[in-house]
Backbone as CSV, one residue per row, in Angstrom:
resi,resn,N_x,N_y,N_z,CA_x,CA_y,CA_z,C_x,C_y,C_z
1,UNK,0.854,-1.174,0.000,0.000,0.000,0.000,0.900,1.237,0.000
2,UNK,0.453,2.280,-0.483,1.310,3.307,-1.079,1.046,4.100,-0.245
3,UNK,2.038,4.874,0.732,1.325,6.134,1.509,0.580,7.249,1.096
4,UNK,0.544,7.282,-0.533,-0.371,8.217,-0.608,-2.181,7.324,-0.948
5,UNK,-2.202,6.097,-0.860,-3.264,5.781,-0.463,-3.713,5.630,0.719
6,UNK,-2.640,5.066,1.954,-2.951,5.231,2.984,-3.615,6.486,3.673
7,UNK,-3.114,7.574,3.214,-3.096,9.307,3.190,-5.307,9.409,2.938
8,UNK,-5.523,8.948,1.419,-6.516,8.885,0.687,-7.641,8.242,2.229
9,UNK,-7.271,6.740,2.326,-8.130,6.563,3.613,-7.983,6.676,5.100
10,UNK,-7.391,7.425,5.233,-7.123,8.359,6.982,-8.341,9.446,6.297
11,UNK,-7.975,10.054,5.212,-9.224,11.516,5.162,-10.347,11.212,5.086
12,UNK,-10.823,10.011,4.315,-11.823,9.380,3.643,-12.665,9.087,5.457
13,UNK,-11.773,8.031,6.252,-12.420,8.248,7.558,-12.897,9.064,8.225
14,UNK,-11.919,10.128,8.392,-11.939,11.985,9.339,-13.350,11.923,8.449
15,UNK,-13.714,12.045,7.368,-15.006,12.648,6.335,-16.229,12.086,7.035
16,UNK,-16.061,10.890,6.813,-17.378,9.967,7.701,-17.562,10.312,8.815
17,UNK,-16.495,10.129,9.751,-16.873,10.063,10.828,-17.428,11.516,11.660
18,UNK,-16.945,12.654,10.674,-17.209,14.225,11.399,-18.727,14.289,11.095
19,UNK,-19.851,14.281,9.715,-20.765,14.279,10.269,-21.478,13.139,11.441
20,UNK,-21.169,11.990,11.339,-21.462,11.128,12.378,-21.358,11.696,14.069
21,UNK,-20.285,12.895,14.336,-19.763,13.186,15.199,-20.690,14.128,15.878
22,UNK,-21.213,15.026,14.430,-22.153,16.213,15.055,-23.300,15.476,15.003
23,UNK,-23.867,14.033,14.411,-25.257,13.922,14.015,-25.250,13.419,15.791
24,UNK,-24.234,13.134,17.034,-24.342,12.702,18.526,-24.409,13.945,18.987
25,UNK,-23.819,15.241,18.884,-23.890,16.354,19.559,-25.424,16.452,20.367
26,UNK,-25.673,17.409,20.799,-26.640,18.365,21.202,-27.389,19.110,19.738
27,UNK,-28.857,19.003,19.951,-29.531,19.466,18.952,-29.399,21.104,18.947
28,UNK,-29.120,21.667,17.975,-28.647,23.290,17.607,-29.705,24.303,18.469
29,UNK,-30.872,23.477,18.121,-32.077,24.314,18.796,-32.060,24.534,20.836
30,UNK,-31.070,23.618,21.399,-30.954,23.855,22.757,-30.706,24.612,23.823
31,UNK,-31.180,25.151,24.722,-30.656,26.149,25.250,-29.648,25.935,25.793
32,UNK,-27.852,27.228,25.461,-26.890,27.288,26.192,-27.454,27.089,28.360
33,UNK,-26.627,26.390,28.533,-26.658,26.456,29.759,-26.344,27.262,30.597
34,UNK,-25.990,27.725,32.256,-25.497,29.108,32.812,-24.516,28.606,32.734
35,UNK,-23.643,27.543,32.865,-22.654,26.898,33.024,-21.977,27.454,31.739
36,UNK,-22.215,27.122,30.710,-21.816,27.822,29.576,-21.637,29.262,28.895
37,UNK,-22.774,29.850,29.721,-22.484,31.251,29.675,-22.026,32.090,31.103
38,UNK,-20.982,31.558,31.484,-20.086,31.402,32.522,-21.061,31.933,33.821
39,UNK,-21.898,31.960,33.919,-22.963,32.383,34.835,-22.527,31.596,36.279
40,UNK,-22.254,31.765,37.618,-22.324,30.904,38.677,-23.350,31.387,39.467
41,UNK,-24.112,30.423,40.090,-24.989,30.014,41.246,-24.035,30.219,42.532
42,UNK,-24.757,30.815,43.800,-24.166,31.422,44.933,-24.859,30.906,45.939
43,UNK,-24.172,30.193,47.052,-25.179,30.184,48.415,-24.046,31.249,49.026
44,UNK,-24.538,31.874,50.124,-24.334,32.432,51.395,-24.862,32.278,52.658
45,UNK,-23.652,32.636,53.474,-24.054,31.515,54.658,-23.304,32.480,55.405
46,UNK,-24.431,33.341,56.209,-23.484,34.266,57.831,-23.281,33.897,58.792
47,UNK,-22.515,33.550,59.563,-22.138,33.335,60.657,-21.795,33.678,61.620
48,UNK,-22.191,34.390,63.022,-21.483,34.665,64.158,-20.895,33.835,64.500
49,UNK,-19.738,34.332,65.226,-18.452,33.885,66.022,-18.578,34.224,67.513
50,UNK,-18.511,33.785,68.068,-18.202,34.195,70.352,-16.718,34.621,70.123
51,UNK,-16.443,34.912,71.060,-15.204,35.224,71.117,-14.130,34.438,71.060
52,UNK,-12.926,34.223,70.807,-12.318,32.883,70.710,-11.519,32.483,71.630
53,UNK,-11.416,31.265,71.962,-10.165,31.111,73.063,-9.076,30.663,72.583
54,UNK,-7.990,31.114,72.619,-6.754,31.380,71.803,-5.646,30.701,72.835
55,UNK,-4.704,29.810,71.862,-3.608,29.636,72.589,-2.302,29.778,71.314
56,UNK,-1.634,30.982,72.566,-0.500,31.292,71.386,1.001,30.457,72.077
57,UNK,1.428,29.890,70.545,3.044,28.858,70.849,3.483,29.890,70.222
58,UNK,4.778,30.761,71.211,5.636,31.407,70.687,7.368,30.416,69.677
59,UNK,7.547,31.385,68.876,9.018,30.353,68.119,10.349,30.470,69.676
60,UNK,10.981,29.887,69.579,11.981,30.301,70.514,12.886,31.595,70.200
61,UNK,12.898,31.929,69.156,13.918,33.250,68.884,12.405,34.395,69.303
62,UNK,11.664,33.930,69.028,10.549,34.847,69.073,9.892,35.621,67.961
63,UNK,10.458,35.117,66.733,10.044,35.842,65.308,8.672,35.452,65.088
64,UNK,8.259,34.330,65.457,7.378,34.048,64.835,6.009,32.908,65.997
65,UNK,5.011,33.114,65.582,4.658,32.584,66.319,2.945,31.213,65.716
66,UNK,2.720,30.485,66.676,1.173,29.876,65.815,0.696,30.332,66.574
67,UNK,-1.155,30.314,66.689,-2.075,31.058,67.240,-3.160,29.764,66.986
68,UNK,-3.777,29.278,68.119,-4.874,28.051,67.603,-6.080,28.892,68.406
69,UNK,-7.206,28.503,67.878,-8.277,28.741,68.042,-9.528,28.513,68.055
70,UNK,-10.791,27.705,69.388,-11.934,27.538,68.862,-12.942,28.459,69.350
71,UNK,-14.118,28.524,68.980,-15.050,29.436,69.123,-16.219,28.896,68.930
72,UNK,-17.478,29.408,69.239,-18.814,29.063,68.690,-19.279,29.650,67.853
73,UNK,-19.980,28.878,66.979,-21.061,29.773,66.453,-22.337,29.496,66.029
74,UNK,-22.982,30.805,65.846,-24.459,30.966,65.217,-24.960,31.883,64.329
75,UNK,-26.298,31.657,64.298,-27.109,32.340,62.663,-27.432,34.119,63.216
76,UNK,-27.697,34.182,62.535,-28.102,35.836,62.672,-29.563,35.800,63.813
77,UNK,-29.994,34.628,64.087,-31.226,34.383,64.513,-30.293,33.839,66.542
78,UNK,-29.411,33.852,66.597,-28.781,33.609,67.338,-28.922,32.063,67.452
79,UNK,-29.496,31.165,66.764,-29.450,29.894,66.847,-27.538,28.977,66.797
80,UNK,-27.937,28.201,67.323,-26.095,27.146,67.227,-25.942,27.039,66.450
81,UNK,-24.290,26.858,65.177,-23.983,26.613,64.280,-23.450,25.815,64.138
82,UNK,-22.925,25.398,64.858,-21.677,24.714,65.375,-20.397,24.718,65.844
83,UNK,-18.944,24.797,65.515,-17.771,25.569,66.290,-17.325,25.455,65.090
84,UNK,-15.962,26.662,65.003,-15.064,26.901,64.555,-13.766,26.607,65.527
85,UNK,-12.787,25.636,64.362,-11.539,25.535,65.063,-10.401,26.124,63.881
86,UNK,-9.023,26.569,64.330,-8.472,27.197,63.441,-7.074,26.921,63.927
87,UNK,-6.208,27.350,62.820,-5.185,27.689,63.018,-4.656,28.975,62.489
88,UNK,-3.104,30.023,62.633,-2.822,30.888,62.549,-1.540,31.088,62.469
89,UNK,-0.706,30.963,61.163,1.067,30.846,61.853,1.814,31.894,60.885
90,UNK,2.480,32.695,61.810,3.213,33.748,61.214,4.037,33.469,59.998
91,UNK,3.910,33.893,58.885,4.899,33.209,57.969,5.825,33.972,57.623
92,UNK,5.681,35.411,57.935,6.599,36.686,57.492,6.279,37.898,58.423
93,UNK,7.482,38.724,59.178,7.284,39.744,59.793,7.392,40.961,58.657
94,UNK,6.936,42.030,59.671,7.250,43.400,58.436,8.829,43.964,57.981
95,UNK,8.654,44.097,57.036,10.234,44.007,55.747,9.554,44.183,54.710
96,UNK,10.439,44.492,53.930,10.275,44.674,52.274,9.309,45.602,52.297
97,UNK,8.634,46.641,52.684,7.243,47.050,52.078,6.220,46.688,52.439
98,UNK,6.394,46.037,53.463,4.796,45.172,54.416,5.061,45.729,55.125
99,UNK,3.969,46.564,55.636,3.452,47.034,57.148,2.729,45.958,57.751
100,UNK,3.205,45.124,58.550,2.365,44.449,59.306,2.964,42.796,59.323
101,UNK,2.319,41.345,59.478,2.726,40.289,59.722,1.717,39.356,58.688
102,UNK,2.899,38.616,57.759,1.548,37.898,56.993,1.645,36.480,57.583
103,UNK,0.148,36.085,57.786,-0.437,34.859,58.895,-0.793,34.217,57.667
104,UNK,-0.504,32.539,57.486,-1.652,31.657,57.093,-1.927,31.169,57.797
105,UNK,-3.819,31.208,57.581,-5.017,30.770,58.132,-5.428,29.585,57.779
106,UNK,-5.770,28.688,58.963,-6.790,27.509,58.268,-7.482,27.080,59.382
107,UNK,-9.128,27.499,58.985,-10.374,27.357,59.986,-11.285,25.901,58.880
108,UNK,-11.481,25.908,60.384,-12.006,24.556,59.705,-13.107,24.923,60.748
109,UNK,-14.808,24.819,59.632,-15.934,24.803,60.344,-17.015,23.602,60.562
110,UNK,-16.944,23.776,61.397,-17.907,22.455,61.918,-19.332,22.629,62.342
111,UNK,-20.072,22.230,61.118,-21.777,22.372,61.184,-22.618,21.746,60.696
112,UNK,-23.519,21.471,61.315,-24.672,20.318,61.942,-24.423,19.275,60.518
113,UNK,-24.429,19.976,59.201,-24.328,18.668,58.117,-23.241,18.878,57.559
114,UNK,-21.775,18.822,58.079,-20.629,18.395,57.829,-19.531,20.260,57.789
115,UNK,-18.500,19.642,57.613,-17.480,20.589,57.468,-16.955,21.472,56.872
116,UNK,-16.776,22.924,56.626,-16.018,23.649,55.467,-14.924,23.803,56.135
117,UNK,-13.789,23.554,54.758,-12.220,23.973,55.066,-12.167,25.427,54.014
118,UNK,-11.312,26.242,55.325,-10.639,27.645,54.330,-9.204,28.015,54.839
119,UNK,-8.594,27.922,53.572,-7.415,28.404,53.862,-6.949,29.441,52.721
120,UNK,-5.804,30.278,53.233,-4.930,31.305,53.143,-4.061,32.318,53.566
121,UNK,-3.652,33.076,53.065,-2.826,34.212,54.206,-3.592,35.316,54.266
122,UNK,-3.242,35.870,55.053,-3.935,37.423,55.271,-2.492,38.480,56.229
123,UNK,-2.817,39.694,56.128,-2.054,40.562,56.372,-2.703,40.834,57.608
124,UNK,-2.055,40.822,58.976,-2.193,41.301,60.349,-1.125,42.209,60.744
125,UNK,-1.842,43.129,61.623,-0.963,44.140,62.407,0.527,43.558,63.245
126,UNK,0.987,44.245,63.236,2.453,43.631,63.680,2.099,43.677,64.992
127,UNK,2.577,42.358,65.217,2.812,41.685,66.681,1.256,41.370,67.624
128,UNK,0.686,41.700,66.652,-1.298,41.815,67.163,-1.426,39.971,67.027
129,UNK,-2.211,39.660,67.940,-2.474,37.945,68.213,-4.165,37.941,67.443
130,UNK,-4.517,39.233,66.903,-5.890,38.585,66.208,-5.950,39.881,64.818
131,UNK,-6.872,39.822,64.309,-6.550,40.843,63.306,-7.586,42.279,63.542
132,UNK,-6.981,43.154,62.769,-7.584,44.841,62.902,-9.099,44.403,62.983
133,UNK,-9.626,45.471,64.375,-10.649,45.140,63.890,-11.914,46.295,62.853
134,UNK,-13.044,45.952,62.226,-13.946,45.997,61.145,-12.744,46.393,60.105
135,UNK,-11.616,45.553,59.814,-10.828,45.615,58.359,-10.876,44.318,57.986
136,UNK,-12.309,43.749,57.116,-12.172,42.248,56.747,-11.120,42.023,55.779
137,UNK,-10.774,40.085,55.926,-10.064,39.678,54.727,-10.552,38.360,54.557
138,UNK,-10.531,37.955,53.573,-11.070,36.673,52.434,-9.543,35.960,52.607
139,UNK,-10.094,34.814,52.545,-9.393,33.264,52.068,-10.651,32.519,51.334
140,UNK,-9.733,31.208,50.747,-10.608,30.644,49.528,-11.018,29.764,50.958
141,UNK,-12.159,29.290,50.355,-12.918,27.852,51.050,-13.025,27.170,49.637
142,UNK,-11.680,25.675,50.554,-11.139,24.839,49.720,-12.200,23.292,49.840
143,UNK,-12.727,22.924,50.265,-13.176,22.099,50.547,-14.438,21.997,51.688
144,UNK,-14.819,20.610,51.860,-15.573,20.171,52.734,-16.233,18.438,52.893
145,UNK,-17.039,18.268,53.701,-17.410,17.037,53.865,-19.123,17.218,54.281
146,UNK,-19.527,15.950,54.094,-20.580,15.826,54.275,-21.504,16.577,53.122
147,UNK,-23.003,17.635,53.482,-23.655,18.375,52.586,-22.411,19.425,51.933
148,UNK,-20.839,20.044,52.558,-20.705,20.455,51.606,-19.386,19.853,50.769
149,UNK,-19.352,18.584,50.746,-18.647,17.645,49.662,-18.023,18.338,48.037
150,UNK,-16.618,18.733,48.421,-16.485,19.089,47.206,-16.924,21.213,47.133
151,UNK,-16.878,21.417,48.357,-17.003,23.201,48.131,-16.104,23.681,47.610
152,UNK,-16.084,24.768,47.104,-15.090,25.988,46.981,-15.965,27.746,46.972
153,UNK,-15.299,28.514,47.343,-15.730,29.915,47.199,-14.716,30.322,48.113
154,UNK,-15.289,31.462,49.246,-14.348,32.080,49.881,-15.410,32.615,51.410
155,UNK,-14.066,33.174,52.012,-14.696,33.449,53.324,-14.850,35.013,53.549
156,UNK,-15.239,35.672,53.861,-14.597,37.226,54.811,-15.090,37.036,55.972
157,UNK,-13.794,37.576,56.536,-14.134,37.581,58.259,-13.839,39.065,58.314
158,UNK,-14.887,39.217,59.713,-14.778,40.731,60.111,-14.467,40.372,61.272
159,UNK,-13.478,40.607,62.351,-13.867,41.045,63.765,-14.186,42.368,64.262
160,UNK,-15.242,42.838,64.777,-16.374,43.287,65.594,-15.174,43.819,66.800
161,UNK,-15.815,44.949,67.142,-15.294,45.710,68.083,-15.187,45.028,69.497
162,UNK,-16.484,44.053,69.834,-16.332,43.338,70.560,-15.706,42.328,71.164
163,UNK,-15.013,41.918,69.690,-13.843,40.836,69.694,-14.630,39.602,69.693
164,UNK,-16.043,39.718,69.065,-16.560,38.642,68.517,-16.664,38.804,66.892
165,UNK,-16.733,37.898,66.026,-16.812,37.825,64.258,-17.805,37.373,63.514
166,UNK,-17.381,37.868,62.608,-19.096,37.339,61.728,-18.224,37.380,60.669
167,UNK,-18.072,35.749,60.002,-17.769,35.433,58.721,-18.955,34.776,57.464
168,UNK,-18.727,35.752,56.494,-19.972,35.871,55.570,-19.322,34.485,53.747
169,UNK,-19.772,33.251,54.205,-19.218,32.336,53.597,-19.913,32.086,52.183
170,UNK,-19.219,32.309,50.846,-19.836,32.401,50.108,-19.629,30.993,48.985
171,UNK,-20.808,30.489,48.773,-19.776,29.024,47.842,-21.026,28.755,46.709
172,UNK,-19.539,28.368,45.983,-20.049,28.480,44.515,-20.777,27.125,43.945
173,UNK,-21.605,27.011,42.845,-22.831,26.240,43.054,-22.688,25.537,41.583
């Protein structure tokens, strides 16, 4: 066989098989989906925070430190949410052009039908053991279990003058 017949039936196939290909598609007349017209679906989910009880492990030189943390929480209705537990570890003091200490965060929430994980860094006041307070910051919410199997979106936390928080959890659908 001559490669330019071989050539002849490789195209001769591609020919057949492309209308065959669109006659499986989706009928033309269908409506684009939101998915397709990059549209996302949103739950939100507010949360009060109590105040937290904090235990800080200093580094031995003292540069740096972790910060653990659980707390309660509830709905805007003051009902139980369940708790928040967290962590907090200095990863950089102020240098270079940073005013302040950058912390990664990872709270892990615990409620009535399973768990959200969020993690990231955020920028805190130097040498402060919690962050400014009404100056929120966002981390992604990477995960979860149970009803939310497979989350992602993000968090903002505010702390409240009171030194209680309300994180406003937003996940994508």
């Amino acid at each position: 066989m001559t490669a330019h017949r071989a050539l002849t039936g490789i195209v001769a196939a591609a020919l057949i098989a492309l209308p065959l290909s669109a006659a499986m598609a989706a009928p033309a007349t269908a409506a684009p989906s939101s998915a397709m017209l990059g549209e996302k679906k949103t739950q939100r989910i507010v949360l009060d925070q109590g105040v937290p009880v904090l235990k800080v492990v200093e580094s031995a030189d003292g540069a740096s430190n972790i910060v653990l943390f659980v707390a309660d929480l509830a709905t805007n209705s003051g009902t139980s949410a369940g708790r928040l537990t967290g962590s907090m570890t200095t990863i950089a003091n102020s240098g270079n052009g940073v005013a302040g200490s950058a912390r990664h965060r990872e709270l892990v929430f615990d409620l009535p039908k399973g768990q959200l994980i969020a993690l990231g860094n955020s920028l805190y006041p130097e040498n402060a053991t919690e962050m400014d307070r009404n100056k929120p910051v966002t981390i992604a919410i990477v995960g979860g279990t149970g009803r939310y199997m497979g989350a992602r979106g993000q968090v903002k936390t505010n702390r409240n003058a009171d030194g209680t928080y309300r994180h406003v959890l937003t996940l994508l659908r």
